[in-house]
Structures are given as C-alpha cells and as structure tokens.
N, CA, C, O and CB atoms as a CASP TS submission, in Angstrom:
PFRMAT TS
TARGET T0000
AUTHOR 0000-0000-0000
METHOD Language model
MODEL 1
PARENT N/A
ATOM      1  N   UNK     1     100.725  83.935  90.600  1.00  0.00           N
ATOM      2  CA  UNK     1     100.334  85.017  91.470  1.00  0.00           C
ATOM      3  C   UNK     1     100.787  84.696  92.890  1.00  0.00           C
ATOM      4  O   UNK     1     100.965  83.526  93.227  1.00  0.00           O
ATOM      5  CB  UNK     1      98.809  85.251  91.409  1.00  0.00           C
ATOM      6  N   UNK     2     101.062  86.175  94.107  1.00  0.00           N
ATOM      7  CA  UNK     2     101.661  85.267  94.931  1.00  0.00           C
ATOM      8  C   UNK     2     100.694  86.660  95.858  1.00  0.00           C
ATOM      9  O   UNK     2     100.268  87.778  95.571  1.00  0.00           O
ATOM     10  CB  UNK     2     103.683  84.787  94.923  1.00  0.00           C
ATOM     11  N   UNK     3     100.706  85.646  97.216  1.00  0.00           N
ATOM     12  CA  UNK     3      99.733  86.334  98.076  1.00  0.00           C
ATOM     13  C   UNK     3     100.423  87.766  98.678  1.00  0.00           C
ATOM     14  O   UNK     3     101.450  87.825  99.353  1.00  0.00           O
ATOM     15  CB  UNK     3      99.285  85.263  99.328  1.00  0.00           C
ATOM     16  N   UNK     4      99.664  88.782  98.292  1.00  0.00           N
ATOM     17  CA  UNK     4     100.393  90.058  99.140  1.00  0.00           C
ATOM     18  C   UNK     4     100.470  90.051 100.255  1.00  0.00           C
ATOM     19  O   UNK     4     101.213  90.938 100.674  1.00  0.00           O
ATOM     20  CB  UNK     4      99.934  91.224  99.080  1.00  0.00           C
ATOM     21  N   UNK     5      99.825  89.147 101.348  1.00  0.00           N
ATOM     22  CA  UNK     5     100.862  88.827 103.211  1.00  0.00           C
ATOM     23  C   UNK     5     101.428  88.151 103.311  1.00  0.00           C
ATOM     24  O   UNK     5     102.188  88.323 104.264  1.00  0.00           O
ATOM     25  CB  UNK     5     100.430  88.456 104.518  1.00  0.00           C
ATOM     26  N   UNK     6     101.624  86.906 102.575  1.00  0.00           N
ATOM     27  CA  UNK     6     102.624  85.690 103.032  1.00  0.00           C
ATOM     28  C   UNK     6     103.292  85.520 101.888  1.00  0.00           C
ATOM     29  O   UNK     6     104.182  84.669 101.880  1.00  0.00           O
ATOM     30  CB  UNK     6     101.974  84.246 103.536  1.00  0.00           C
ATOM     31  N   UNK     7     103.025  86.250 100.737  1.00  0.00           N
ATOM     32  CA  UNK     7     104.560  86.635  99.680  1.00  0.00           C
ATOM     33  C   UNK     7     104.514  84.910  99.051  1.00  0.00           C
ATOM     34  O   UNK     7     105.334  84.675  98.163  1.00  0.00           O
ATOM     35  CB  UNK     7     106.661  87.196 100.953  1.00  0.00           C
ATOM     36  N   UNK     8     103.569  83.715  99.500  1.00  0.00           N
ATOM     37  CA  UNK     8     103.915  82.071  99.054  1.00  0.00           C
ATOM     38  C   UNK     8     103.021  82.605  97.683  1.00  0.00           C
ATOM     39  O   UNK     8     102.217  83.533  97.596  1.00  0.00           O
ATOM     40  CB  UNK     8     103.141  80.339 100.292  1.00  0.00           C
ATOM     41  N   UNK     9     103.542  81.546  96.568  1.00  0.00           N
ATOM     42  CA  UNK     9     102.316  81.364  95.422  1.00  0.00           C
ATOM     43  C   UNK     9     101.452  80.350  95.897  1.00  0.00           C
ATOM     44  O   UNK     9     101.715  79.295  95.320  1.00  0.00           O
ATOM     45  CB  UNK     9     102.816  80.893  93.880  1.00  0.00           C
ATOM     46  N   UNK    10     100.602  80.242  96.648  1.00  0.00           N
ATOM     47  CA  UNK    10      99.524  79.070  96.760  1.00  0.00           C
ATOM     48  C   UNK    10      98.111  79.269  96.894  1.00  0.00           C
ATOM     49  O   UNK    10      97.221  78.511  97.279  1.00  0.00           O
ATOM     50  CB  UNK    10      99.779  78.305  97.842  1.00  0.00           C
ATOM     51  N   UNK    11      98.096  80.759  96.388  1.00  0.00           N
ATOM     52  CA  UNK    11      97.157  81.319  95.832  1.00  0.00           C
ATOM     53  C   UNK    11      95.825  80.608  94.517  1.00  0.00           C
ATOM     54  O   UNK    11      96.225  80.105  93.467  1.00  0.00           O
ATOM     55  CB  UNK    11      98.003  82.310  95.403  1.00  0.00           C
ATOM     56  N   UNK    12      94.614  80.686  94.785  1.00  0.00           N
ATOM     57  CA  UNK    12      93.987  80.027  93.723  1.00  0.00           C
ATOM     58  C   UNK    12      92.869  81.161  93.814  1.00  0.00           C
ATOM     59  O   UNK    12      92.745  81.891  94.797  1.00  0.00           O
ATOM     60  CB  UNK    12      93.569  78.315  93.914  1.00  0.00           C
ATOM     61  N   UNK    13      92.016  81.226  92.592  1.00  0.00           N
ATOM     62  CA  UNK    13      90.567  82.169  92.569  1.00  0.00           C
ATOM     63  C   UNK    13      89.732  81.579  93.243  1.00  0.00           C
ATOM     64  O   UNK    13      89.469  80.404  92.988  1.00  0.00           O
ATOM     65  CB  UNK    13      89.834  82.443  91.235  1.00  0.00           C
ATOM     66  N   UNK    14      89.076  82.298  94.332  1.00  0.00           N
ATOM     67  CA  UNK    14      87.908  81.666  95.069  1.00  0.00           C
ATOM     68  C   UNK    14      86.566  82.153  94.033  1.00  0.00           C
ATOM     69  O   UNK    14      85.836  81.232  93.666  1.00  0.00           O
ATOM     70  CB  UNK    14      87.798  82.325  96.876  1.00  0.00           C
ATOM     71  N   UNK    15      86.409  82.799  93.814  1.00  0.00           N
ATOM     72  CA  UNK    15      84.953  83.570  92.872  1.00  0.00           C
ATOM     73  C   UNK    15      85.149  84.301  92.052  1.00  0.00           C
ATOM     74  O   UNK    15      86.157  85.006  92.107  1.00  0.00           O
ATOM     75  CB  UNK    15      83.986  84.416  93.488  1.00  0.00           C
ATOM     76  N   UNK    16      84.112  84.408  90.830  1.00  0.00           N
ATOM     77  CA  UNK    16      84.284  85.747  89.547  1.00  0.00           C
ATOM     78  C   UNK    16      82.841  86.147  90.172  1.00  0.00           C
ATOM     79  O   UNK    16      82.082  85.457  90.854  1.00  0.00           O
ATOM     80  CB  UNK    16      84.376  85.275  87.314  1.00  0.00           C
ATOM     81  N   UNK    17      82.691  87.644  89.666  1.00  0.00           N
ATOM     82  CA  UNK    17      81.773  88.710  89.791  1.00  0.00           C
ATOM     83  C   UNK    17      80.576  87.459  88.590  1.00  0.00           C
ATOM     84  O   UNK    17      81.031  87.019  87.534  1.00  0.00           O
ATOM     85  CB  UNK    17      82.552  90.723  89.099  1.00  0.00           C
ATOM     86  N   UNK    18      79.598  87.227  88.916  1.00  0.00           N
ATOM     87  CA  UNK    18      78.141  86.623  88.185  1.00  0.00           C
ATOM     88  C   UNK    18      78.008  87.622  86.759  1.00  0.00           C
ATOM     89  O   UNK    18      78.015  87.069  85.659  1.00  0.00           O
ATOM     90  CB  UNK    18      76.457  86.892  89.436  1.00  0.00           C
ATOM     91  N   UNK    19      77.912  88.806  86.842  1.00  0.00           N
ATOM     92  CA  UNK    19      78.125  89.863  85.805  1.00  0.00           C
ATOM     93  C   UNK    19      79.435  90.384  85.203  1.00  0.00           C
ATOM     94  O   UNK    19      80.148  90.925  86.047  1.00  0.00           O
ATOM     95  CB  UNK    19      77.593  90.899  86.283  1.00  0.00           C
ATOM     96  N   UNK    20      79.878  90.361  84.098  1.00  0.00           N
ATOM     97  CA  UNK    20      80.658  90.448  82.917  1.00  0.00           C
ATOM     98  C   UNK    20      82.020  90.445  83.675  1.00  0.00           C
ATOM     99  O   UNK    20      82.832  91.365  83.587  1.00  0.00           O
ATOM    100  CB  UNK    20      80.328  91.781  81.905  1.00  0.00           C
ATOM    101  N   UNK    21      82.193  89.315  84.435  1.00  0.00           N
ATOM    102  CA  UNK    21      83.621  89.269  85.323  1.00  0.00           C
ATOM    103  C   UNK    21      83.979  91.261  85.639  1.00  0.00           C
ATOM    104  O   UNK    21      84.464  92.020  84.801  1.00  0.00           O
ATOM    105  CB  UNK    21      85.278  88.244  83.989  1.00  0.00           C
ATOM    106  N   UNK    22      83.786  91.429  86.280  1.00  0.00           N
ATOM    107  CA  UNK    22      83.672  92.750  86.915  1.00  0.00           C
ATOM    108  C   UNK    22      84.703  92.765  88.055  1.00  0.00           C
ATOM    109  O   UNK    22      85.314  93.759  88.447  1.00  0.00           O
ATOM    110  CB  UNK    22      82.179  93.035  87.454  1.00  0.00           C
ATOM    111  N   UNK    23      84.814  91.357  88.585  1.00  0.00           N
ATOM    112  CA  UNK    23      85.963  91.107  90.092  1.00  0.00           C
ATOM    113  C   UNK    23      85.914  89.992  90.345  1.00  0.00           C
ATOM    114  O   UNK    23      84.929  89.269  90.192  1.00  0.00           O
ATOM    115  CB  UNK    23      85.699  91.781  91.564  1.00  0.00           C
ATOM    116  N   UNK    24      87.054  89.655  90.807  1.00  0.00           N
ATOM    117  CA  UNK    24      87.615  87.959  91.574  1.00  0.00           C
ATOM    118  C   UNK    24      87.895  87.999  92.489  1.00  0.00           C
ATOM    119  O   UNK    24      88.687  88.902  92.758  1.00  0.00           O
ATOM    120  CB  UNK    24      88.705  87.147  91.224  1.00  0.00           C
ATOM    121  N   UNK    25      87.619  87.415  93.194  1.00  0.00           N
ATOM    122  CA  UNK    25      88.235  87.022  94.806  1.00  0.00           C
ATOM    123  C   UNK    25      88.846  86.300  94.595  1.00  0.00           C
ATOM    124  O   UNK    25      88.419  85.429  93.836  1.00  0.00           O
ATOM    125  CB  UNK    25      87.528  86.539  95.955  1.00  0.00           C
ATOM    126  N   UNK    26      90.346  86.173  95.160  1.00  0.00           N
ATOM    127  CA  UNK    26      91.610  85.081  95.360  1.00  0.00           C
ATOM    128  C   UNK    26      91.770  84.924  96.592  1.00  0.00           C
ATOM    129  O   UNK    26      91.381  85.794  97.371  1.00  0.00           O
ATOM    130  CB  UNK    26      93.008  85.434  94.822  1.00  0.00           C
ATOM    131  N   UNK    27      92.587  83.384  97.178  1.00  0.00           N
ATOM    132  CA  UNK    27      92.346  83.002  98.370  1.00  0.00           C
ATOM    133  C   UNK    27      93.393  82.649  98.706  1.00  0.00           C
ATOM    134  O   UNK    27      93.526  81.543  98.181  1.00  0.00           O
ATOM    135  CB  UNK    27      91.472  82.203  98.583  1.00  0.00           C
ATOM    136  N   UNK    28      94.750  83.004  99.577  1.00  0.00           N
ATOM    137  CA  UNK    28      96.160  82.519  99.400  1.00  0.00           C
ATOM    138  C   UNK    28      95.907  80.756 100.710  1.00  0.00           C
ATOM    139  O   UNK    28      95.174  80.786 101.699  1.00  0.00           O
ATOM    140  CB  UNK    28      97.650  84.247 100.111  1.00  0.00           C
ATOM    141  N   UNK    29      96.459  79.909 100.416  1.00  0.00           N
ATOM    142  CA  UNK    29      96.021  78.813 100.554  1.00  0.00           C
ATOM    143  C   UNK    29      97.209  78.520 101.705  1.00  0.00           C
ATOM    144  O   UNK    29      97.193  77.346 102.076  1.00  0.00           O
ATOM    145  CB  UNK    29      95.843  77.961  99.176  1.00  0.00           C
ATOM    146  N   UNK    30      97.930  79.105 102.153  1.00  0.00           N
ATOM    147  CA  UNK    30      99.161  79.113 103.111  1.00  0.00           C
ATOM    148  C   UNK    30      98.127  79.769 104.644  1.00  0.00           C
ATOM    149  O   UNK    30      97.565  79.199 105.578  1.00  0.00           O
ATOM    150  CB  UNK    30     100.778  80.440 102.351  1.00  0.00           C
ATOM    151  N   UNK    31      98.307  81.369 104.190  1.00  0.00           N
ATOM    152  CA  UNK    31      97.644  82.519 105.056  1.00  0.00           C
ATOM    153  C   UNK    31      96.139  82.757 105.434  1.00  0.00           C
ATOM    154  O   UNK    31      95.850  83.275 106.513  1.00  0.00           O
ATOM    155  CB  UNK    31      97.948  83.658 104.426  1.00  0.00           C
ATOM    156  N   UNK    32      95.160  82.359 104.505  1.00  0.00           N
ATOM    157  CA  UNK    32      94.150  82.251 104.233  1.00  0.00           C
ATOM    158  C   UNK    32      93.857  83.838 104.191  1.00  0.00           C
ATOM    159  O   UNK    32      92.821  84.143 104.782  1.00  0.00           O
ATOM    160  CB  UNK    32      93.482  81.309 105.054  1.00  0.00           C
ATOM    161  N   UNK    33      94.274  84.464 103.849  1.00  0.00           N
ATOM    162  CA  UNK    33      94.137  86.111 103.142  1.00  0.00           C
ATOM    163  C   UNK    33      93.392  86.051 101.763  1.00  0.00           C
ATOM    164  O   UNK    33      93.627  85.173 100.934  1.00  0.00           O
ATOM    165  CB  UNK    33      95.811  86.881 102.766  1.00  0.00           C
ATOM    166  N   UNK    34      92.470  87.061 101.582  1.00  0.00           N
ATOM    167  CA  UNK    34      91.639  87.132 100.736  1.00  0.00           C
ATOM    168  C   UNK    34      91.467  88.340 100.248  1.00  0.00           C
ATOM    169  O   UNK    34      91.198  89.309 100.958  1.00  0.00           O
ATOM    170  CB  UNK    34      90.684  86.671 101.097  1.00  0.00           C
ATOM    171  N   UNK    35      91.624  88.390  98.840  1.00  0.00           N
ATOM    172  CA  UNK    35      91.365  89.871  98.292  1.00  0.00           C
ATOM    173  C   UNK    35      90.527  89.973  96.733  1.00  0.00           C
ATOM    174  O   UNK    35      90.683  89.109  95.869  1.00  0.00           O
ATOM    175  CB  UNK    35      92.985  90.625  98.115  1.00  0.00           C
ATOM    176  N   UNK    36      89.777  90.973  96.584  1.00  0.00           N
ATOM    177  CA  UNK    36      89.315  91.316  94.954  1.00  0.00           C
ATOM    178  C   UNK    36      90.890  91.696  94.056  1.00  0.00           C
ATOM    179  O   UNK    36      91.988  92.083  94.456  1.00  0.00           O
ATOM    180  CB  UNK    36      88.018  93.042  94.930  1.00  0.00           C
ATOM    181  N   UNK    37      90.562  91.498  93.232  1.00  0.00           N
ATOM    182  CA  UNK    37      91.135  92.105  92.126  1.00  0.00           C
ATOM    183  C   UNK    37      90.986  93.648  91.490  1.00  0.00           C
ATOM    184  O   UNK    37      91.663  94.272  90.673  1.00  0.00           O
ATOM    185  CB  UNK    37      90.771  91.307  91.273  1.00  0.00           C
ATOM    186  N   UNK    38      89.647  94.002  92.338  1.00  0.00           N
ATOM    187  CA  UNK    38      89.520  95.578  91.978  1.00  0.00           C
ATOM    188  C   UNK    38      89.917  96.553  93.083  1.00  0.00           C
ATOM    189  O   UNK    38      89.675  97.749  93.247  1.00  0.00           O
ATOM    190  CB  UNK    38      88.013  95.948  91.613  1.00  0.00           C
ATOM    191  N   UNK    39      90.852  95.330  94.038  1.00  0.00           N
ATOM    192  CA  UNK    39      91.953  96.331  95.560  1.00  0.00           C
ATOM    193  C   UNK    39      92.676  97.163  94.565  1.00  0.00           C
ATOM    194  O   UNK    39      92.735  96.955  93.354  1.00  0.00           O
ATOM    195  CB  UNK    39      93.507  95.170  96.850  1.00  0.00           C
ATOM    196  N   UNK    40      93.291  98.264  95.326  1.00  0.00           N
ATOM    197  CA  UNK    40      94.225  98.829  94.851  1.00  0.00           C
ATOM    198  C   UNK    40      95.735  98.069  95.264  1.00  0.00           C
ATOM    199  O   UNK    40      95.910  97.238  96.155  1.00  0.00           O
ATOM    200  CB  UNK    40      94.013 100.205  95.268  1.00  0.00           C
ATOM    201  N   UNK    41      96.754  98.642  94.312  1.00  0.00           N
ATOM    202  CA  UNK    41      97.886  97.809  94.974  1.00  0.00           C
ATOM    203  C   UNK    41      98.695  97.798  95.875  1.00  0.00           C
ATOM    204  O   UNK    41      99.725  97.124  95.846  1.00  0.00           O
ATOM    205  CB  UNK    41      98.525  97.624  94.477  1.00  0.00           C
ATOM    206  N   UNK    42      98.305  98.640  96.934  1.00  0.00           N
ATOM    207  CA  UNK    42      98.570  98.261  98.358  1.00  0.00           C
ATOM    208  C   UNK    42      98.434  97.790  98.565  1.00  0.00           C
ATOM    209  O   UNK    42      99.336  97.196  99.156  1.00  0.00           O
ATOM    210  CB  UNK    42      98.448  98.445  99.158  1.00  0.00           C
ATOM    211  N   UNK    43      96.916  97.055  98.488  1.00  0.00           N
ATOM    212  CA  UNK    43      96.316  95.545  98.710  1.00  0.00           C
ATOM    213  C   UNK    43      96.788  94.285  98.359  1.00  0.00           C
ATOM    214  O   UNK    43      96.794  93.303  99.102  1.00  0.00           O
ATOM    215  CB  UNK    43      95.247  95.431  98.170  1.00  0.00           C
ATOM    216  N   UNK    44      97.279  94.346  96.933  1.00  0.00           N
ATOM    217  CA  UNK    44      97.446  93.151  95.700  1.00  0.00           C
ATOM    218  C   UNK    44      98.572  93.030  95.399  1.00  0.00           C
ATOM    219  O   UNK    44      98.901  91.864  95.182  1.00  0.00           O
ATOM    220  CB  UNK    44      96.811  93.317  94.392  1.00  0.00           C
ATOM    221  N   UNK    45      99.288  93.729  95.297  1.00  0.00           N
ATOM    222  CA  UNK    45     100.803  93.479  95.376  1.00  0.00           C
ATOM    223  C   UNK    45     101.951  93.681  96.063  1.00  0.00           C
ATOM    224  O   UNK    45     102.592  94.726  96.178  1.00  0.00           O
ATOM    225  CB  UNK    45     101.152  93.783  94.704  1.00  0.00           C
ATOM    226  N   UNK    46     102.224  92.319  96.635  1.00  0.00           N
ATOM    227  CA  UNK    46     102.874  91.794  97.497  1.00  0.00           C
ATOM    228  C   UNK    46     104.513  92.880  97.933  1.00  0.00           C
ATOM    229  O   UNK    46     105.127  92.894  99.000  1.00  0.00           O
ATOM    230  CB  UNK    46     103.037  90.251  96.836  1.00  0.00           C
ATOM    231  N   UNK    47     104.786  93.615  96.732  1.00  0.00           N
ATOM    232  CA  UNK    47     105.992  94.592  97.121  1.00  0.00           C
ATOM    233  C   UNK    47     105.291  95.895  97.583  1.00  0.00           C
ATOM    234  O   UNK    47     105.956  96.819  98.052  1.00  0.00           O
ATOM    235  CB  UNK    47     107.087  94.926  95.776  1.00  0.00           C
ATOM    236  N   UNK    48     104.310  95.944  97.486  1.00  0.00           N
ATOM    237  CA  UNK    48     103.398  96.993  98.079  1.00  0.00           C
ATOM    238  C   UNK    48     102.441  97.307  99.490  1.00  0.00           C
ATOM    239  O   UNK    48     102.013  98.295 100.087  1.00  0.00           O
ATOM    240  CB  UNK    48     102.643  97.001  97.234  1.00  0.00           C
ATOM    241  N   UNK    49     102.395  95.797  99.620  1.00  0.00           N
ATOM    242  CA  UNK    49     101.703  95.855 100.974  1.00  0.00           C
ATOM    243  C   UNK    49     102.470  96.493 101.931  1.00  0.00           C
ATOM    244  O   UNK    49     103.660  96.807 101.890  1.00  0.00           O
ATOM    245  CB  UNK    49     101.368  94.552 101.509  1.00  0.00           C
ATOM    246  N   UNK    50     101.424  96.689 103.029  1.00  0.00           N
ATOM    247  CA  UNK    50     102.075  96.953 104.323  1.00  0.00           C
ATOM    248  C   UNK    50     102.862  96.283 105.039  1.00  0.00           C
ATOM    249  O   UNK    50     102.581  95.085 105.064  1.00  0.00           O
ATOM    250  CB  UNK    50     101.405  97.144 105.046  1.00  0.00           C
ATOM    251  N   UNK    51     103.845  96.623 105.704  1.00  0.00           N
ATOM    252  CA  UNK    51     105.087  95.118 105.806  1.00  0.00           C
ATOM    253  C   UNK    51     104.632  95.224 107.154  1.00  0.00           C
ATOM    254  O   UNK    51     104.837  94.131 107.684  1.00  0.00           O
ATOM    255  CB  UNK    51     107.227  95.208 105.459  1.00  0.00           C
ATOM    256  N   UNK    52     103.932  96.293 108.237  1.00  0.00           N
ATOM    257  CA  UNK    52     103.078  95.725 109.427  1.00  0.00           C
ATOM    258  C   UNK    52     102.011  94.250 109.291  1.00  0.00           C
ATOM    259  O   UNK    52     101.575  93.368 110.030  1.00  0.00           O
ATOM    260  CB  UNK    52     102.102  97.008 109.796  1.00  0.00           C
ATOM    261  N   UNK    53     101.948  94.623 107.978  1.00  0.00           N
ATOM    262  CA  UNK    53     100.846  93.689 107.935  1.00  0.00           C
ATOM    263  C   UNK    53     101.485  91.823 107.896  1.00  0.00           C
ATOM    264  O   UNK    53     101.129  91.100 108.826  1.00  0.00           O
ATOM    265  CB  UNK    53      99.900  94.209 106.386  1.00  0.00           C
ATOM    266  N   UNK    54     101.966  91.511 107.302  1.00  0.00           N
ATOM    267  CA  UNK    54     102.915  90.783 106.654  1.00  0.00           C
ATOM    268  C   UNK    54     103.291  89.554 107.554  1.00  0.00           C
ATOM    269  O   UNK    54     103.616  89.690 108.733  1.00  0.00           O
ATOM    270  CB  UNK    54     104.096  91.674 106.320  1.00  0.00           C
ATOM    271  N   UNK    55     103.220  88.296 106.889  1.00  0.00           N
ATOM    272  CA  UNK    55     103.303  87.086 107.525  1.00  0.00           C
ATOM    273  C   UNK    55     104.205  86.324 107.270  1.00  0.00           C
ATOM    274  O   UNK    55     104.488  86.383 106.074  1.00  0.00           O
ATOM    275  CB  UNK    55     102.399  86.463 107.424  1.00  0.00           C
ATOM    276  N   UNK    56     104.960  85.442 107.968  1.00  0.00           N
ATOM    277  CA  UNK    56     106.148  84.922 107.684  1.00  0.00           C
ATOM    278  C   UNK    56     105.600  83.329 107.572  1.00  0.00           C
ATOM    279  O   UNK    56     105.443  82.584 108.539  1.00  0.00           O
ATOM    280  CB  UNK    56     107.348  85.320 108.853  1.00  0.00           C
ATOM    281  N   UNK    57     105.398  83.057 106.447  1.00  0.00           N
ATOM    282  CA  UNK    57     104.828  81.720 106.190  1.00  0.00           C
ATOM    283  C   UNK    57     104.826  80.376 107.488  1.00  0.00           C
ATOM    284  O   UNK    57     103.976  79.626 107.966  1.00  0.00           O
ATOM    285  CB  UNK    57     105.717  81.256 104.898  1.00  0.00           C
ATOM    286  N   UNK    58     106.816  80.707 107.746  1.00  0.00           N
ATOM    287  CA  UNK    58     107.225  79.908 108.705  1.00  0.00           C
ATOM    288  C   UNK    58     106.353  79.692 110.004  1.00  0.00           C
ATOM    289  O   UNK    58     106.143  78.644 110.615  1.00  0.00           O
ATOM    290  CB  UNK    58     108.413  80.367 109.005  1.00  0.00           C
ATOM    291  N   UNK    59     105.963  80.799 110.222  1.00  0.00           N
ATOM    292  CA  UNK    59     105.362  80.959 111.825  1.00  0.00           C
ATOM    293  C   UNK    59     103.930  81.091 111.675  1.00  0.00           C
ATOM    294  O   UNK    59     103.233  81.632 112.534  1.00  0.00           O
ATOM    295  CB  UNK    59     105.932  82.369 112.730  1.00  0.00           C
ATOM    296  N   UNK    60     103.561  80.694 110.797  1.00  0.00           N
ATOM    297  CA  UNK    60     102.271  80.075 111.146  1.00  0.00           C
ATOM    298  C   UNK    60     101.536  79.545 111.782  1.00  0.00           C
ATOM    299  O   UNK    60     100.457  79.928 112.234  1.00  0.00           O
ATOM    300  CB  UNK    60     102.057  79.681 110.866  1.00  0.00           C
ATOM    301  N   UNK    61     102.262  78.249 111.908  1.00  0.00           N
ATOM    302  CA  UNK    61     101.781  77.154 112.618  1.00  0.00           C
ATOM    303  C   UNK    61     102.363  77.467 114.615  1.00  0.00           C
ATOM    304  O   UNK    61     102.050  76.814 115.610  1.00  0.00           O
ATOM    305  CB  UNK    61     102.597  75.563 111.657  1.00  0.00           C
ATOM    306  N   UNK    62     103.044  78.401 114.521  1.00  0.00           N
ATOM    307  CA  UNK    62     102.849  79.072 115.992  1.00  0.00           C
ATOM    308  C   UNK    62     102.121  80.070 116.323  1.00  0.00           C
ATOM    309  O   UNK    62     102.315  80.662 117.385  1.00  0.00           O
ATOM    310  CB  UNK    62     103.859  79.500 116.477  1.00  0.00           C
ATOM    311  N   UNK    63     101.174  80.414 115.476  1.00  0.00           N
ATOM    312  CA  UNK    63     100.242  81.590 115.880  1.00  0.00           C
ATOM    313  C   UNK    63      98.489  80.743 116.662  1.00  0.00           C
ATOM    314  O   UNK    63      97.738  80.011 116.018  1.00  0.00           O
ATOM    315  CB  UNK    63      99.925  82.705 114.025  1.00  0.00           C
ATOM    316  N   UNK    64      98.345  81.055 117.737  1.00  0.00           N
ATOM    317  CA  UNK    64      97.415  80.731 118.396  1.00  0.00           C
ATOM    318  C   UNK    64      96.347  80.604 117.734  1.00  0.00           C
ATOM    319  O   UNK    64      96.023  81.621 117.120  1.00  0.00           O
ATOM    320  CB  UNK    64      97.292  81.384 119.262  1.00  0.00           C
ATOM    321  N   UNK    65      95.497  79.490 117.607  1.00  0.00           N
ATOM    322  CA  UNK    65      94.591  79.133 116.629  1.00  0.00           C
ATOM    323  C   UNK    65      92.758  80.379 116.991  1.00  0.00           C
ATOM    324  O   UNK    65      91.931  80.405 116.079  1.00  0.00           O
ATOM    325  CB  UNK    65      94.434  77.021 116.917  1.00  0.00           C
ATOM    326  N   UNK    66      92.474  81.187 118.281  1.00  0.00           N
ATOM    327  CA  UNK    66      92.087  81.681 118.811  1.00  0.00           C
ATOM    328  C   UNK    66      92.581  82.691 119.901  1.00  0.00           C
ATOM    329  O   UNK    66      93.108  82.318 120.949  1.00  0.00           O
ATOM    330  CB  UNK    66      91.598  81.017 118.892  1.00  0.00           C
ATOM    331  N   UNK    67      92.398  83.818 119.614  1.00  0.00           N
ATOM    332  CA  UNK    67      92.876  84.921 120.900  1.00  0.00           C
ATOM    333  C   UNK    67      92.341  84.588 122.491  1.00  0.00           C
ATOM    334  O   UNK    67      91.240  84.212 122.894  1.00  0.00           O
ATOM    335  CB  UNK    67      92.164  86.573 120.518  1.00  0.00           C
ATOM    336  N   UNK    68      93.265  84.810 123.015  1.00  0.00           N
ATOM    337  CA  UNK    68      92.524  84.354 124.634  1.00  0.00           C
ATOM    338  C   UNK    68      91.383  85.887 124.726  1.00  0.00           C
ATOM    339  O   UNK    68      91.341  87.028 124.267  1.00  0.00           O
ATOM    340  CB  UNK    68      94.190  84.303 126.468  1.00  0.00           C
ATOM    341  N   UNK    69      90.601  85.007 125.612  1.00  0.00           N
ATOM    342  CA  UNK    69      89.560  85.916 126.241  1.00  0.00           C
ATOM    343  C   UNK    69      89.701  86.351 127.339  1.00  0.00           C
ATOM    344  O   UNK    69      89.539  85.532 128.244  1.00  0.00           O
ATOM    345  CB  UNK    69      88.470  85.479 126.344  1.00  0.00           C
ATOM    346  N   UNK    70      90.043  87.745 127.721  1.00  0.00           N
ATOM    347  CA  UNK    70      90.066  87.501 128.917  1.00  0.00           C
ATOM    348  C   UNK    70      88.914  87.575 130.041  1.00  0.00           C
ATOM    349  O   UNK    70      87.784  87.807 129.611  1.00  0.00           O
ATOM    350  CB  UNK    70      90.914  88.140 129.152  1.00  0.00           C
ATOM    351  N   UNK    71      89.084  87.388 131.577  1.00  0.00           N
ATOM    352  CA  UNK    71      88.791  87.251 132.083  1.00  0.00           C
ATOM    353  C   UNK    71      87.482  88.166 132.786  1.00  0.00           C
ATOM    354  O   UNK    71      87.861  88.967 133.642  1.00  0.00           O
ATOM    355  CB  UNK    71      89.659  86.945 132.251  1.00  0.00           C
ATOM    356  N   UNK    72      86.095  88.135 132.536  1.00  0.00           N
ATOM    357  CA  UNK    72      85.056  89.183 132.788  1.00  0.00           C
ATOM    358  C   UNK    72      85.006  89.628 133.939  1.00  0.00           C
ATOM    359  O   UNK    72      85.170  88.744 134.780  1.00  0.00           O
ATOM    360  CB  UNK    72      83.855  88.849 132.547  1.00  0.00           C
ATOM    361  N   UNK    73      84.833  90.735 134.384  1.00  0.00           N
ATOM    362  CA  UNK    73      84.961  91.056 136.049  1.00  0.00           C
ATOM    363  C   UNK    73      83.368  90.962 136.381  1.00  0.00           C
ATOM    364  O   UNK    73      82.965  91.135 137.531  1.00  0.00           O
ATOM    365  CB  UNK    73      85.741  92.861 136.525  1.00  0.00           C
TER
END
C-alpha cells in the first residue's frame, strides 16, 4: 500500500474498528498522513488525491518543524 500524499510505501495499520473490523486507520511512516479505509478515493488512492495536496518525500526534512507565530500587536 502506498500513502496517497507522499506516494512512499512506508505505510503500516495504525488501528482496526473494536467491532466486526468496520475500519482501519493507516499511518504513512515518511509523511505522517493518516487515513480510514472507509475514505473515499480521493482520499486513499494515491492517483486520486489532490496533487495541491501532495508531498514530495524529498523535502521533508526542509519543511519547518512549527509555523512561525506571528507577532501580537
């Protein structure tokens, strides 16, 4: 399975639904993006997502770990 924003397989199941597996949460282990299994596939599949949305694995590690705040008047 491969994460629908960062397109990597390093995806694993974070949770099943407690009742008759009903839904899973998966956790892409690159992006840290998280989705059910009962998204539609805009959500879940990765040729479907929104390509606004969409992360380039590479540039990760240059995205600011916190948004600046700015300054209160």
């Amino acid at each position: 399975m491969i994460c629908p924003r960062c397109g990597c397989s390093t995806t694993n199941l974070l949770v099943k639904s407690p009742v008759d597996d009903a839904w899973v949460i998966y956790k892409c282990r690159t992006c840290d993006f998280t989705w059910r299994s009962t998204e539609s596939e805009d959500v879940t599949d990765y040729s479907k997502y929104d390509a606004r949305f969409k992360i380039d694995p590479s540039k990760i590690v240059e995205l600011p770990v916190m948004p600046p705040i700015p300054k209160l008047e």
